[in-house]
ZAMAR-963450 format. One record per residue (C-alpha): x, y, z. Coordinates in Angstrom, 1 decimal, padded with zeros to 4 digits. Example, Ala and Ser with C-alpha at 12.3 -4.5 7.8 and 13.67 -1.06 7.14 Angstrom:
BEGIN
{x = 012.3; y = -004.5; z = 007.8}
{x = 013.7; y = -001.1; z = 007.1}
# end
This chain:
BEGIN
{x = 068.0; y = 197.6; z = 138.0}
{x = 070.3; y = 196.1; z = 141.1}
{x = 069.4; y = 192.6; z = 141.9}
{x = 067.6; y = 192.2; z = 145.3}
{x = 070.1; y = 191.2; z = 148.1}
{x = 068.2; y = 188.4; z = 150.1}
{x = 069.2; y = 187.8; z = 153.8}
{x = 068.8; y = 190.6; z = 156.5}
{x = 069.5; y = 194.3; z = 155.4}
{x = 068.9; y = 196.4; z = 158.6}
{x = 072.2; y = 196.2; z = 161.0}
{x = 070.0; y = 195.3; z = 163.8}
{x = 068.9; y = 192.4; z = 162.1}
{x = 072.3; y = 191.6; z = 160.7}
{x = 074.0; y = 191.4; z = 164.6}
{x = 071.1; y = 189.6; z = 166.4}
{x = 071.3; y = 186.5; z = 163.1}
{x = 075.5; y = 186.8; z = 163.1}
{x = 076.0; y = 186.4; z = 166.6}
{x = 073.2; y = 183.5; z = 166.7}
{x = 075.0; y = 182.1; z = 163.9}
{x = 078.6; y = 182.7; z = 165.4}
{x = 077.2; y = 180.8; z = 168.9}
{x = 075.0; y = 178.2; z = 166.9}
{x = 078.3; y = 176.6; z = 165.3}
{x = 080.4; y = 177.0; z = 168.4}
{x = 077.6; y = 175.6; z = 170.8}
{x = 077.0; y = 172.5; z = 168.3}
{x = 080.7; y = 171.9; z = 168.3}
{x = 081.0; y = 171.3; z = 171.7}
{x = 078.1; y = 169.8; z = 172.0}
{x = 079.5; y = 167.4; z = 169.0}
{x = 082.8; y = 167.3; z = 171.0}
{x = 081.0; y = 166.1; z = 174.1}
{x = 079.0; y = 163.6; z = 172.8}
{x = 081.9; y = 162.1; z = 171.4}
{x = 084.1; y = 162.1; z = 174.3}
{x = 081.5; y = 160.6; z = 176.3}
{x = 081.5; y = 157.8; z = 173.6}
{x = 084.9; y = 157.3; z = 173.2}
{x = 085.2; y = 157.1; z = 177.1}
{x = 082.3; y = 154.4; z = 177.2}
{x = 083.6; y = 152.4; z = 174.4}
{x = 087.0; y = 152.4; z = 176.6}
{x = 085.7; y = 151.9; z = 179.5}
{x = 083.4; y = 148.7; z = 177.5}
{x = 087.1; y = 147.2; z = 176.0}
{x = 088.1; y = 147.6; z = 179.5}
{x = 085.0; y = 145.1; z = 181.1}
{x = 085.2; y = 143.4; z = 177.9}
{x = 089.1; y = 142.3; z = 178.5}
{x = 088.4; y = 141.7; z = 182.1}
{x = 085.6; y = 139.2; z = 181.3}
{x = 087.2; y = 137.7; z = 178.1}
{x = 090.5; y = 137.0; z = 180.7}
{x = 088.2; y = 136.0; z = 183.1}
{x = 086.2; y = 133.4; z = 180.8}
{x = 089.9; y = 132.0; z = 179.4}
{x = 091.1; y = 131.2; z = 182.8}
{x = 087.6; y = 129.8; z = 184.2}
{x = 088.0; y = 127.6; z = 180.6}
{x = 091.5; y = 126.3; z = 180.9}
{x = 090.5; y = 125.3; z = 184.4}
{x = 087.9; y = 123.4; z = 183.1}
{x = 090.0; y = 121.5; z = 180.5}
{x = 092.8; y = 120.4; z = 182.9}
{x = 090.1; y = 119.2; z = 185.6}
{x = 089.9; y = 115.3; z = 185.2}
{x = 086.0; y = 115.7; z = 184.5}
{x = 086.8; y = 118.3; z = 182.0}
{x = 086.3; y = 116.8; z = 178.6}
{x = 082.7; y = 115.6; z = 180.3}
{x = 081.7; y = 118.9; z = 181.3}
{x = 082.7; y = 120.7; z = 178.1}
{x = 080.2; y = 118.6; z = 176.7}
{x = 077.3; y = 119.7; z = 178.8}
{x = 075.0; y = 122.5; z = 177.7}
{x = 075.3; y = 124.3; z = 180.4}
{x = 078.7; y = 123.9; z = 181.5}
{x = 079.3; y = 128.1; z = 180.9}
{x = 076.6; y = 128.7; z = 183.4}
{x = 078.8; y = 127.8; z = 186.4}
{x = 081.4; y = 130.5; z = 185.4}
{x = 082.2; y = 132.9; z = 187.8}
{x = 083.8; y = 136.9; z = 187.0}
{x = 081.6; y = 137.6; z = 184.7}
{x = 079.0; y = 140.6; z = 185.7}
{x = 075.4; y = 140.9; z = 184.8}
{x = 074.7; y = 141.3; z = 181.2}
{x = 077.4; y = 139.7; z = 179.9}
{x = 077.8; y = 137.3; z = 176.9}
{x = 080.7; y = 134.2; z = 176.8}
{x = 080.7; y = 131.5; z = 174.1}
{x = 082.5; y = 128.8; z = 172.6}
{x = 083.2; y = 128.2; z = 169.2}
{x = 084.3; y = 124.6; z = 167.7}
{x = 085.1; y = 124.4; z = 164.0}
{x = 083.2; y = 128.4; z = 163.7}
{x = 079.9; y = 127.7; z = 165.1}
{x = 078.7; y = 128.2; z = 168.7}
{x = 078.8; y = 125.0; z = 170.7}
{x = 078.7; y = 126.6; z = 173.9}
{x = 077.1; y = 129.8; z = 175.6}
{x = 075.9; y = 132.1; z = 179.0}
{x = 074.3; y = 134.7; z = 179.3}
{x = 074.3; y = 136.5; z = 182.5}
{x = 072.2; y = 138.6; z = 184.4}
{x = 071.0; y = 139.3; z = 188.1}
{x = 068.7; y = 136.2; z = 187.8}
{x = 070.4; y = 132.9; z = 187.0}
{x = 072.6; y = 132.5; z = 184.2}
{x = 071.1; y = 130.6; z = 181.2}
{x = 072.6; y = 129.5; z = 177.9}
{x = 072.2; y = 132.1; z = 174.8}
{x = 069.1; y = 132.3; z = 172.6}
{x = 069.4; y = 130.1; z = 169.5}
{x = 069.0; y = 133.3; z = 167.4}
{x = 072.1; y = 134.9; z = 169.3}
{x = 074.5; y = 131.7; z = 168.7}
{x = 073.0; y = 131.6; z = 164.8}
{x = 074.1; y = 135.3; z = 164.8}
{x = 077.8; y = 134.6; z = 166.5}
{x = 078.1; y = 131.9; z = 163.7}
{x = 078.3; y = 135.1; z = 160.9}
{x = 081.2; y = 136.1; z = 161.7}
{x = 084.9; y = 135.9; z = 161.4}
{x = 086.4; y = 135.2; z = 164.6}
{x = 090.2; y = 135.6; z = 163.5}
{x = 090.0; y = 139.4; z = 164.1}
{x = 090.6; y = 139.6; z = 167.7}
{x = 090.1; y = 143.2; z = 167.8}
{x = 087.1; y = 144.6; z = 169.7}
{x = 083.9; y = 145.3; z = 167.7}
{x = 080.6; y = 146.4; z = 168.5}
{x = 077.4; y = 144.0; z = 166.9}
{x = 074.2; y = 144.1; z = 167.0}
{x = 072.6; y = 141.0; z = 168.5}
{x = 069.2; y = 139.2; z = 168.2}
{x = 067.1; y = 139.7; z = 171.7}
{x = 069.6; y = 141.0; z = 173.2}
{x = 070.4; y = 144.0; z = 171.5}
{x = 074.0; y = 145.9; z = 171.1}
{x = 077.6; y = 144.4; z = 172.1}
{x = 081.4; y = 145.1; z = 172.4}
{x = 082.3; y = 141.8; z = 171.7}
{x = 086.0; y = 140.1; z = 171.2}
{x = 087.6; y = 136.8; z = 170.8}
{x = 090.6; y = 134.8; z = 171.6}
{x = 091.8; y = 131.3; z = 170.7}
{x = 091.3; y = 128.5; z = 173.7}
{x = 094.8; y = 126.1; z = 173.9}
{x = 092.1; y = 123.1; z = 172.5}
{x = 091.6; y = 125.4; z = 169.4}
{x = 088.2; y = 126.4; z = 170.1}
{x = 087.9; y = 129.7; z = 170.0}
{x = 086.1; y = 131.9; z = 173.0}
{x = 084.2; y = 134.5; z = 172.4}
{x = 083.0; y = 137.2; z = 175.1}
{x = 080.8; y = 140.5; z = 175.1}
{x = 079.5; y = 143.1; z = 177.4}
{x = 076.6; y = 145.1; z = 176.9}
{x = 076.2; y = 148.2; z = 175.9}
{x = 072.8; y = 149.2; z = 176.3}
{x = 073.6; y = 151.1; z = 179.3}
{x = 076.7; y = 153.0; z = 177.7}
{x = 074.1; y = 153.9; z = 174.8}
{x = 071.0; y = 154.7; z = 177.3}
{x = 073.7; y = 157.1; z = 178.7}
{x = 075.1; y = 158.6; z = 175.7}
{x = 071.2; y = 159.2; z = 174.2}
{x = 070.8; y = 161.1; z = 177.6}
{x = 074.0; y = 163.4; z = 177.4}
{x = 072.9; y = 163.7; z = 174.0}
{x = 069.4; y = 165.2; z = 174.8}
{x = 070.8; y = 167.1; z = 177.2}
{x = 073.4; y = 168.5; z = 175.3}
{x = 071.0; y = 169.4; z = 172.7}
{x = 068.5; y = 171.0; z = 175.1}
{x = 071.3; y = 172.9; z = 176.6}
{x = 072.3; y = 174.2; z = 173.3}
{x = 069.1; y = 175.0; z = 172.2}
{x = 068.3; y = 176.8; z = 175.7}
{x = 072.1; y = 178.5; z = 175.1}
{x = 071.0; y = 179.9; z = 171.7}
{x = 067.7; y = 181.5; z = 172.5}
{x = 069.1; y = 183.2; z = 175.9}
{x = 072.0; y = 184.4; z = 173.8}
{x = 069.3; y = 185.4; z = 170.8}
{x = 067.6; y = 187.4; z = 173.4}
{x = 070.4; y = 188.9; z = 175.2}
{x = 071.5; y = 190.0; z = 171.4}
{x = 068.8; y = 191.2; z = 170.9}
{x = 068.4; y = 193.4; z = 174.2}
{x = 071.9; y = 194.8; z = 173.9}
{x = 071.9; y = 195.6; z = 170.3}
{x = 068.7; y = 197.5; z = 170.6}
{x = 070.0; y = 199.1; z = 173.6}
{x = 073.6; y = 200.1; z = 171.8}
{x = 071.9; y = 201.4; z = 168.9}
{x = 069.1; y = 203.4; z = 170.6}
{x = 071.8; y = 206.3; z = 170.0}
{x = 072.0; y = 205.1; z = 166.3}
{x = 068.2; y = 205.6; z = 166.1}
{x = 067.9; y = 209.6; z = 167.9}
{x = 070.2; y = 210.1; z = 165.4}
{x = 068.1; y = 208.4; z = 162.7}
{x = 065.4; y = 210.3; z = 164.0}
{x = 066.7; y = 213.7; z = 164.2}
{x = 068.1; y = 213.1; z = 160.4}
{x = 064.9; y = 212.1; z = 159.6}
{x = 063.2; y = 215.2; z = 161.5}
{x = 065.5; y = 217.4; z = 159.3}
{x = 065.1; y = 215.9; z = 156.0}
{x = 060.9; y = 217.0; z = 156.1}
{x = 061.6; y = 220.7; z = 157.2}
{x = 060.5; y = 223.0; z = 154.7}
{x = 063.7; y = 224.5; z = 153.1}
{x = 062.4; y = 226.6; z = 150.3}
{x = 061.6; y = 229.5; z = 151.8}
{x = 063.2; y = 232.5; z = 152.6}
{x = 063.3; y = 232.5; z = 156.7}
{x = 063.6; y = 228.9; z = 157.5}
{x = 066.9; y = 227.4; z = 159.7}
{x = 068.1; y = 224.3; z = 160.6}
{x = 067.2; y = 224.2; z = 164.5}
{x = 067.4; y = 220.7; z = 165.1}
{x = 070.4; y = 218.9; z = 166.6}
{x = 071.3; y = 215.8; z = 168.4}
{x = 071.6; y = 215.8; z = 171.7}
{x = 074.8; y = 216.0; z = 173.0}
{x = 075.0; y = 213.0; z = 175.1}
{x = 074.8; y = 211.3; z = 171.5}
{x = 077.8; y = 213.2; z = 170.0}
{x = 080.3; y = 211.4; z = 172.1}
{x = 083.3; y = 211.4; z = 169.7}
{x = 084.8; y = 208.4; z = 171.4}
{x = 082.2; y = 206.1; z = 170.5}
{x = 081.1; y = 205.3; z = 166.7}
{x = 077.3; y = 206.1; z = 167.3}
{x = 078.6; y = 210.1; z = 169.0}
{x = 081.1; y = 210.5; z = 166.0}
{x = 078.3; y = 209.7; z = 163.2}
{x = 076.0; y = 212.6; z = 165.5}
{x = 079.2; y = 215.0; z = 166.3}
{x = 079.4; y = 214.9; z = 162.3}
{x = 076.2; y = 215.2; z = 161.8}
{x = 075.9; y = 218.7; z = 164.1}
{x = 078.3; y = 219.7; z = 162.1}
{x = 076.7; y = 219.3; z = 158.7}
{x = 073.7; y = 220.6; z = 160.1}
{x = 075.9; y = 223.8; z = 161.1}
{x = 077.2; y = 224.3; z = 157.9}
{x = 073.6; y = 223.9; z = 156.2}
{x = 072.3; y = 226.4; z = 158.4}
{x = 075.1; y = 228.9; z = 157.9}
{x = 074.3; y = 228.4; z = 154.3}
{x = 070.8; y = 229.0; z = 154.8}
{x = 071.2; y = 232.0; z = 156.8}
{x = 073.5; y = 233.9; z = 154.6}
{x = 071.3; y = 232.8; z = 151.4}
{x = 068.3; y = 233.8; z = 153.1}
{x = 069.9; y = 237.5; z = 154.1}
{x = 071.2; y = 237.8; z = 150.1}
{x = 067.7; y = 237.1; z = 149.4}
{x = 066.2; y = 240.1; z = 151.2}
{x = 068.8; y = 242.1; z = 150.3}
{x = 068.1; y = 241.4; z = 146.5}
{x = 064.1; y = 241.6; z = 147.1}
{x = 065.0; y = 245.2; z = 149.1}
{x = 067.3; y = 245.9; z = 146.4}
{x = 064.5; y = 245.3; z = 143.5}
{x = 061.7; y = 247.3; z = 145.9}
{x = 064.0; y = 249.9; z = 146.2}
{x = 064.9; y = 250.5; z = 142.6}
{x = 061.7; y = 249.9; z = 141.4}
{x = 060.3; y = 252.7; z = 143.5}
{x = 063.3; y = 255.2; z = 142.2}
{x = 062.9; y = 254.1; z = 138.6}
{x = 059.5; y = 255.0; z = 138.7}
{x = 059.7; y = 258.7; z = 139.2}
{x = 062.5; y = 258.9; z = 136.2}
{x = 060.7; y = 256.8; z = 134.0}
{x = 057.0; y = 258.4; z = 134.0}
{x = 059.2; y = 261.9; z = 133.3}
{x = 060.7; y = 260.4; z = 130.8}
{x = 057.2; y = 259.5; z = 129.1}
{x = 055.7; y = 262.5; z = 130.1}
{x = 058.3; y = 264.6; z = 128.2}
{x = 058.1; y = 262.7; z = 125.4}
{x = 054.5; y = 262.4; z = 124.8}
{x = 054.4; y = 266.2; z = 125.6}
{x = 056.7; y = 266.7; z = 122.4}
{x = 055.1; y = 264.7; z = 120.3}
{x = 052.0; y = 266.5; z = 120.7}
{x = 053.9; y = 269.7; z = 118.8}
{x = 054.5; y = 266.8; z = 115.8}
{x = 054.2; y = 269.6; z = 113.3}
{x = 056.6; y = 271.4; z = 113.8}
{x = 058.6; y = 268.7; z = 114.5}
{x = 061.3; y = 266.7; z = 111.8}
{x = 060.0; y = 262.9; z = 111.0}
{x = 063.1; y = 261.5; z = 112.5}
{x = 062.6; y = 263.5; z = 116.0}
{x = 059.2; y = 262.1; z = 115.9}
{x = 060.1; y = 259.1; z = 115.2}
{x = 062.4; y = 258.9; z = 118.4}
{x = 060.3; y = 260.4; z = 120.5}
{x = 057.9; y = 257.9; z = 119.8}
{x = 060.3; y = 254.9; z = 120.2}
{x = 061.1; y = 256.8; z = 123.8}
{x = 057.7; y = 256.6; z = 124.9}
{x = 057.4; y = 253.0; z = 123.8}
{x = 060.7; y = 251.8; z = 125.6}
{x = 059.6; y = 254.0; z = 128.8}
{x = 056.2; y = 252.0; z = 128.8}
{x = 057.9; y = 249.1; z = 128.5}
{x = 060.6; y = 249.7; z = 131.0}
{x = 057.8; y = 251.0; z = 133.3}
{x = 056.1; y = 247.6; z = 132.8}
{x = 059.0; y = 245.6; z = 133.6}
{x = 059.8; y = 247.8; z = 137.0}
{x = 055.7; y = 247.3; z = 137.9}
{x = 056.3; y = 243.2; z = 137.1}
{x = 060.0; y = 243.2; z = 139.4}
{x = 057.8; y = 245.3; z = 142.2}
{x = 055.2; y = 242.6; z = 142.1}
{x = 057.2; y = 239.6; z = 142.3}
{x = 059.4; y = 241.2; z = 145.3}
{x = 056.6; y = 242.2; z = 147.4}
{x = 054.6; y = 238.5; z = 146.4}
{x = 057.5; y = 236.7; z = 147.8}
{x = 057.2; y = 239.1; z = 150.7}
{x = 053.4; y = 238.1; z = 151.1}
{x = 052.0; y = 241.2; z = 150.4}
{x = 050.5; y = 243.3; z = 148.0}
{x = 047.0; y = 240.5; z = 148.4}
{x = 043.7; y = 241.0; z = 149.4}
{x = 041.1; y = 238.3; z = 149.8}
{x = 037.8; y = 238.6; z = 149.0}
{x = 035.1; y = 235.8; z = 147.5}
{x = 035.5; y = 235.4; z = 144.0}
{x = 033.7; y = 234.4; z = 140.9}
{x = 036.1; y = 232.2; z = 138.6}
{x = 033.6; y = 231.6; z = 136.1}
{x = 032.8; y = 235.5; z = 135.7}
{x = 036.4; y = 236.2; z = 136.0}
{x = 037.0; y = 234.2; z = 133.0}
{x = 034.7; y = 235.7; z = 130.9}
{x = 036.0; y = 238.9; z = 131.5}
{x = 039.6; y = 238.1; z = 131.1}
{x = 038.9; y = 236.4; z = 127.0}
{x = 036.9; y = 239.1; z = 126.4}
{x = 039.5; y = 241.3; z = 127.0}
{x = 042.2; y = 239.8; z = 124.9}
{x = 039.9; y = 238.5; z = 122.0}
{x = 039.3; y = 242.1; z = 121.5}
{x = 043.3; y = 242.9; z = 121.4}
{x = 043.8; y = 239.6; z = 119.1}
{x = 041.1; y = 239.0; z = 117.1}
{x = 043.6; y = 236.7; z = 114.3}
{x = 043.2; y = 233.9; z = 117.3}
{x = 040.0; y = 231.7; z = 118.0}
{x = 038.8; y = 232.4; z = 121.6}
{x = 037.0; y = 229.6; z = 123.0}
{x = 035.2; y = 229.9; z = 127.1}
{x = 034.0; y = 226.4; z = 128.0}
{x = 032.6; y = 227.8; z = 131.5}
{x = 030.2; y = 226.3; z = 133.9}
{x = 026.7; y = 228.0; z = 134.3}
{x = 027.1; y = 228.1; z = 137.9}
{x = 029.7; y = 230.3; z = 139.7}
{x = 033.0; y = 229.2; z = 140.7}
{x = 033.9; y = 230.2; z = 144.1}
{x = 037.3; y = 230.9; z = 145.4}
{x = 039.0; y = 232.8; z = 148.1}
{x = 041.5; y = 235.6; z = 146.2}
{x = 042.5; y = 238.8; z = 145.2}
{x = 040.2; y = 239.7; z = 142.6}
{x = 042.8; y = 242.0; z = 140.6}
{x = 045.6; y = 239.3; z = 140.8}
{x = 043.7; y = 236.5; z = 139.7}
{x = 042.8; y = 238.1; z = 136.8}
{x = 046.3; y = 238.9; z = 136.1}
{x = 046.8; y = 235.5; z = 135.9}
{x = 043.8; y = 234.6; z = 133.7}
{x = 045.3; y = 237.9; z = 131.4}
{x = 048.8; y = 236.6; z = 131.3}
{x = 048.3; y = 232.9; z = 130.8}
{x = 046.0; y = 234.6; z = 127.6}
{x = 048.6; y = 237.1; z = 126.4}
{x = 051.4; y = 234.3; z = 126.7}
{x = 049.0; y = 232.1; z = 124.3}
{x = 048.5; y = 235.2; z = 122.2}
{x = 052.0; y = 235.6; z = 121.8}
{x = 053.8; y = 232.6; z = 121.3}
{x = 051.3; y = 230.7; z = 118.6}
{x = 050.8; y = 232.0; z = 115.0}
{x = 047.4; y = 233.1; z = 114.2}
{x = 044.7; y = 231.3; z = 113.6}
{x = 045.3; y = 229.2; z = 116.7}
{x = 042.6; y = 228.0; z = 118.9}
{x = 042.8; y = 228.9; z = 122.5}
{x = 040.3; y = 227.4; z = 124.9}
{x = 039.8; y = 228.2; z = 128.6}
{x = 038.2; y = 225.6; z = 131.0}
{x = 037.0; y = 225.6; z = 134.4}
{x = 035.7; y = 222.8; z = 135.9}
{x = 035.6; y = 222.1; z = 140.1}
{x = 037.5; y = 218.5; z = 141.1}
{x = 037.7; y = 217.6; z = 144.6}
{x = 038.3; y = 220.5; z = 146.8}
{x = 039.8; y = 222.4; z = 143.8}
{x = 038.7; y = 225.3; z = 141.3}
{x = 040.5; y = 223.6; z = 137.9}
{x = 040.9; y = 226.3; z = 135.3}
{x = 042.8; y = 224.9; z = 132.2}
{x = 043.8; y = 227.0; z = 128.7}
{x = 044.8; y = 225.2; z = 126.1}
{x = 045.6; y = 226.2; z = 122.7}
{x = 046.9; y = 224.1; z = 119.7}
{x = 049.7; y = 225.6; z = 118.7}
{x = 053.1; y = 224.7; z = 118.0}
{x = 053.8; y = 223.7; z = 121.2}
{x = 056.9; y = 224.4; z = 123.6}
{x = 060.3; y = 223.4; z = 123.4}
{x = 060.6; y = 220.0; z = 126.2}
{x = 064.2; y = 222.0; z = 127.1}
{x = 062.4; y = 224.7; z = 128.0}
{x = 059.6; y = 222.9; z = 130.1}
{x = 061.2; y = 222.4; z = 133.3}
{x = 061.8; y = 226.2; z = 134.3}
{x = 059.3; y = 227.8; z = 132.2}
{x = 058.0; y = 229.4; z = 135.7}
{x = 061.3; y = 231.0; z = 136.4}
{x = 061.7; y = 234.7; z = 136.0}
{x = 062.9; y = 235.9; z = 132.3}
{x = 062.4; y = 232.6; z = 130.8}
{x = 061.6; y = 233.0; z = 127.0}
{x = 060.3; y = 230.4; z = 124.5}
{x = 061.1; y = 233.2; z = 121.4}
{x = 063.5; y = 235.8; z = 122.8}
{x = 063.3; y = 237.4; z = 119.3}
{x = 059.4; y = 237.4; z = 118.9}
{x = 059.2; y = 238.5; z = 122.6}
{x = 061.0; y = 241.3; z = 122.4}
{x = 059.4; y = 242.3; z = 119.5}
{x = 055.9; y = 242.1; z = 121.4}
{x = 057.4; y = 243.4; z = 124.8}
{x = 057.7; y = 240.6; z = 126.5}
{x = 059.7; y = 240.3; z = 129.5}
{x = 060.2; y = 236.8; z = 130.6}
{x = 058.4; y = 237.6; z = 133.9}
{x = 054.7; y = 236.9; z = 133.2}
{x = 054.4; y = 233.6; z = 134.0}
{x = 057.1; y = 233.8; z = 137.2}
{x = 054.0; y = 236.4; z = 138.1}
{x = 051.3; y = 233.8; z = 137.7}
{x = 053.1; y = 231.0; z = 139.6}
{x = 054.2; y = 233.4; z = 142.4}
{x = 050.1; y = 234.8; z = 142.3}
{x = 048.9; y = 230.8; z = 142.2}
{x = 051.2; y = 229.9; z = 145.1}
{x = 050.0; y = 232.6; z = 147.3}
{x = 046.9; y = 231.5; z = 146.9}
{x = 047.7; y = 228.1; z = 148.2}
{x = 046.9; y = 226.6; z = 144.6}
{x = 049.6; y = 225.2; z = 142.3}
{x = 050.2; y = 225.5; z = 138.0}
{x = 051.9; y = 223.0; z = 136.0}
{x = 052.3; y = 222.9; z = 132.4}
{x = 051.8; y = 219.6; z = 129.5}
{x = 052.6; y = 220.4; z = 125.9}
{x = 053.5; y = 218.8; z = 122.4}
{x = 053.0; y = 219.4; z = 118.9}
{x = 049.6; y = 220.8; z = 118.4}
{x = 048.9; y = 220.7; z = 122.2}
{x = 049.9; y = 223.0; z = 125.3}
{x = 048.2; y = 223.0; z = 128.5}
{x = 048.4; y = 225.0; z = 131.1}
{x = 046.4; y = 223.9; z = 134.2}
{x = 045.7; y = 226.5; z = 137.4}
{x = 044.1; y = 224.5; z = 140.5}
{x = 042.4; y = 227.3; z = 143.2}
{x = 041.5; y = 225.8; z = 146.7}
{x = 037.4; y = 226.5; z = 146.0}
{x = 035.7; y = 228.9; z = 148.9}
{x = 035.9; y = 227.0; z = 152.5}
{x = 038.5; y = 224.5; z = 151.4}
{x = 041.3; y = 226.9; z = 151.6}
{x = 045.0; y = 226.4; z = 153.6}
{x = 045.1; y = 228.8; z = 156.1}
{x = 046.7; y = 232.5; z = 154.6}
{x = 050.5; y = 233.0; z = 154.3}
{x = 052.8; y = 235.5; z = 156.3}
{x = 051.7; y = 238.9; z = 154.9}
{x = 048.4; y = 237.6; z = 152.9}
{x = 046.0; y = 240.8; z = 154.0}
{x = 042.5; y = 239.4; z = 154.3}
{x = 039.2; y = 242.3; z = 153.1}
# end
């Protein structure tokens, strides 16, 4: 058994998710792509300020140290406050010996020396790097911060915020990811839209293959009428090539059907036709020889003896040309008359008749009291009853049990005889219905057989809008006749003559 393939199987299904897919990844690339250039511009454009006011914080410095109240004013708290250049938010510091001696923080109020948690902070870290680096400060949140040494060998530290450059990139961010988001279900839905709208011709075709595939075939009249429409056989396109090539299948079919269906009547006409002119031979044939035979006496053994075989081979070529007729003008629809009939009385008749003619088999009728009711031709329906028998008669040894049924299920006359036998060969199962099908060509012969008696019954059963099937096995064999009962039947067949 194949494994189940997971993921979508239908090509609509398979489009719709691979062009999502196929835009998902290039959407969230750019997206990715933005987002990033948007950073890496910020973070340049915060070196940049950060350069600016880290130049700007060195010269303001120096100045201080050569003024002649320098060394006084370095010592004051709040000496960094006075600084000018430096714009609103930033961060300037002095380090003596690696810890924070000095600091400003500016804003659009007045500058004010930094938090002690900020200069405790600042103290962490190496300050020999002069490289920019981004930190994450007490209170005051992210910074590009960078340092350079001060002529005194202090070392000066500056830093610029960058909560704005992050409020902006969290808002490209969102937007990017709204736009792609938007992007993905407009493109889902245009997908959508168009592949349903470029495979609409897929699916008339679908549909017309589909159309074909439940006409009834097995008859002997029925064509392929059906075809695509033409505006769906464009050749140029993939859709119109799979309908031009269907048309032409189609074609072909019914070309086929047509000339099988005209051998057909040909053969039926064929078989109605020499039926009808064996006849007339034949019964002379019979006649002469059962008008010698009655002059036996004067007659040699051996004459009489081949006369005798004549007459039997003329009955039973007579019998074979009366079954052929049958089965040609059943499949014709005609040759039935309807009428309401008794299964249950039919039955009885029908094992009567061949336990007298067997008496070496058990005959068994398990029969309802009440009467069966069914729509049918009287004469053929016992034919079938007579030939099921004489097929249970023939092929089992004596001594066999055969028991006929009938029982009503559903909407259904169920008539079932079953005999326990040998049973029949499971090769031979499958097209025991068809015509000259023999389980014991030997022993068939030898009882006159001719391979067509149970063709007849399916060809009787199936004109009656009833079906027969078959079960067996060793010490088993079933054969199982359903009859529409009386009000329940399908309307008649072409030819089906009603009383």
């Amino acid at each position: 058994m194949p494994l189940r393939r997971w993921g979508p199987r239908s090509l609509r299904r398979r489009l719709v998710l691979g062009v999502s897919a196929i835009v998902t990844v290039v959407l969230f690339a750019v997206g990715v792509l933005s987002v990033y250039s948007l950073h890496t511009y910020v973070t340049t454009m915060s070196d940049t300020e950060l350069s600016r006011s880290l130049a700007a914080f060195s010269h303001s410095y120096d100045k201080l140290l050569e003024s002649q109240a320098g060394h006084e004013a370095i010592a004051d708290a709040e000496a960094l406050t006075a600084f000018v250049g430096q714009a609103p938010g930033n961060l300037i510091a002095v380090l003596h010996n690696g810890e924070v001696v000095q600091s400003a923080v500016f804003s659009d109020n007045e500058p004010h020396p930094a938090p002690v948690a900020v200069t405790q902070a600042l103290d962490q870290y190496n300050w020999a790097d002069e490289h920019p680096r981004t930190v994450k400060l007490p209170v005051l949140g992210a910074y590009r911060v960078s340092s350079q040494p001060a002529d005194n060998g202090d070392v000066l530290v500056s830093g610029v915020s960058l909560d704005s450059a992050n409020t902006v990139i969290a808002r490209k961010t969102v937007t990017v990811a709204v736009m792609i988001v938007i992007a993905l279900i407009v493109t889902a839905l245009g997908t959508i839209a168009v592949v349903r709208y470029s495979l609409r011709p897929l699916s008339r075709v679908a549909a017309t293959a589909a159309k074909v595939a439940t006409l009834p075939l097995d008859g002997a009249d029925h064509r392929i009428t059906t075809r695509v429409r033409d505006k769906d056989t464009d050749p140029d396109t993939e859709v119109g090539l799979v309908g031009e090539t269907l048309n032409q299948l189609l074609v072909n079919v019914d070309s086929a059907l047509a000339a099988l269906a005209a051998s057909d009547r040909r053969t039926r006409q064929f078989l109605t036709d020499a039926s009808h002119e064996l006849r007339t031979p034949l019964a002379a044939i019979q006649g002469y020889a059962e008008l010698t035979r009655q002059d036996s006496a004067n007659l040699p053994p051996t004459t009489e003896y081949a006369l005798a075989r004549i007459e039997a081979e003329a009955r039973r070529m007579t019998g074979l040309v009366s079954d052929l007729l049958l089965l040609s003008r059943l499949s014709e629809g005609q040759e039935l008359e309807t009428d309401d009939v008794d299964l249950s009385d039919l039955a009885v008749d029908a094992v009567n008749d061949v336990a007298v003619g067997a008496p070496e088999h058990h005959w068994v009728a398990d029969l309802p009291d009440d009467p069966v009711w069914v729509r049918g031709d009287l004469a053929r329906l016992h034919q079938v009853l007579s030939n099921l028998l004489t097929n249970a008669r023939m092929h089992t040894p004596p001594g066999v049990t055969v028991t006929v049924a009938l029982t009503e299920t559903d909407e259904f006359a169920e008539l079932t005889i079953t005999d326990d036998g040998p049973g029949i060969d499971a090769e031979l199962l499958p097209n025991l219905f068809g015509r000259f099908v023999r389980a014991d060509k030997s022993r068939s012969r030898e009882l006159g057989s001719t391979g067509l008696g149970l063709a007849i019954v399916a060809s009787i059963v199936e004109a009656h809008h009833g079906t027969v099937a078959v079960a067996s096995r060793p010490g088993k064999t079933v054969f199982t006749v359903r009859i529409p009962l009386v009000g329940k039947t399908a309307p008649p067949v072409a030819g089906l003559r009603k009383m």
